[in-house]
Structures are given as C-alpha cells and as structure tokens.
C-alpha positions in Angstrom: -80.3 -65.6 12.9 -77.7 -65.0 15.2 -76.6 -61.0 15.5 -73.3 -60.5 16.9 -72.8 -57.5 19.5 -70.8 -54.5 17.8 -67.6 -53.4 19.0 -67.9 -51.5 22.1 -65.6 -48.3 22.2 -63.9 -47.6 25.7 -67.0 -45.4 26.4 -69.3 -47.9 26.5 -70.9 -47.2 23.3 -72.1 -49.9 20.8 -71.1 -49.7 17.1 -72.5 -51.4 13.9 -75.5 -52.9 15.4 -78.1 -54.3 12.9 -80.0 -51.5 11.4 -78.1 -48.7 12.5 -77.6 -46.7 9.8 -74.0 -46.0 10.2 -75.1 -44.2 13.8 -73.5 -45.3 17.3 -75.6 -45.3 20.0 -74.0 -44.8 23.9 -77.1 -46.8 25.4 -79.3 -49.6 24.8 -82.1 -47.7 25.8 -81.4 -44.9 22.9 -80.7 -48.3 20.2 -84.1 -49.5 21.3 -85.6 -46.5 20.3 -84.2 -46.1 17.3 -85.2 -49.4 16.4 -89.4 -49.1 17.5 -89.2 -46.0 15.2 -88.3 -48.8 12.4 -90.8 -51.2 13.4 -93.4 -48.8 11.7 -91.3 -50.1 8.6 -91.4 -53.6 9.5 -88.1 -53.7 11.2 -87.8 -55.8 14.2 -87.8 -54.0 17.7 -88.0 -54.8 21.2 -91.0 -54.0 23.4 -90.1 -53.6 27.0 -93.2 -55.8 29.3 -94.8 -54.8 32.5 -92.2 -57.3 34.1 -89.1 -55.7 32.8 -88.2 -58.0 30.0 -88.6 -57.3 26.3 -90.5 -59.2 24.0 -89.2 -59.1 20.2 -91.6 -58.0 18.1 -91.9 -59.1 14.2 -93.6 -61.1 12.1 -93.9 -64.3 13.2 -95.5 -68.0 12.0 -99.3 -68.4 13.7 -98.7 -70.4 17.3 -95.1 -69.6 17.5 -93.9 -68.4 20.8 -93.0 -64.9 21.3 -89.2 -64.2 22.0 -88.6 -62.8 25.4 -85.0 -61.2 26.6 -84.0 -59.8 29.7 -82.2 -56.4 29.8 -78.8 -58.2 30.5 -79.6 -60.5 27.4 -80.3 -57.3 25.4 -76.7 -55.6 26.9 -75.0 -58.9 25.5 -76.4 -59.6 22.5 -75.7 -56.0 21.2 -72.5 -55.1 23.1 -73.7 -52.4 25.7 -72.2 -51.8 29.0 -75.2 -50.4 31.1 
C-alpha cells in the first residue's frame, strides 16, 4: 500500500497523514508517537532500532521480512522537513 506524504505547510508541518485524526503534527518524531499510542489498537507504527532506523511494526505473514526505513525515508514518505 503506498501512503502518499501530506501536504507540508510553510512551517514544516505534515497534514493528513494516515491515521491522524484530523491533527497536524510539526515533527515526525511527535507523528511517530502518536502512531505507537495506536499500535496498542492494532494500528501500524514505527519502532526506532538500536541502529537508528525504524522497523514497521504490524501484523505480518510467518517468515516475511520485517520492513526497515531510515529517518530520511520516514521524512519522505510522510512529508516532514526535519
């Protein structure tokens, strides 16, 4: 599923991300914590790893490979600035 980034406001802030809930968010780091907060619903949401990148985390099919981002791949994919 591809998710497009939101439209990013001269201010550096990301609007209509996935799972939102009408809120803007001026960081990625503030998105990505309103998104683990979601994951206790089953939403998914992106665990940072020892080596700086984030691993997504949802359900998944047995032996599939994990999806890993970078931070700059994270900034893309959701429209942030920082």
């Amino acid at each position: 599923m591809a998710i497009m980034p939101g439209d990013a406001p001269a201010n550096g802030a990301a609007t209509g991300l996935p799972h939102a809930e009408g809120r803007d968010f001026a960081t990625l780091d503030a998105y990505l914590a309103h998104l683990e907060k979601l994951g206790e619903i089953g939403i998914t949401w992106y665990e940072r790893m020892p080596d700086g990148r984030y691993q997504m985390i949802r359900r998944r099919q047995p032996g599939s490979a994990p999806e890993i981002f970078t931070r700059q791949e994270l900034l893309d994919r959701f429209g942030f600035d920082e």
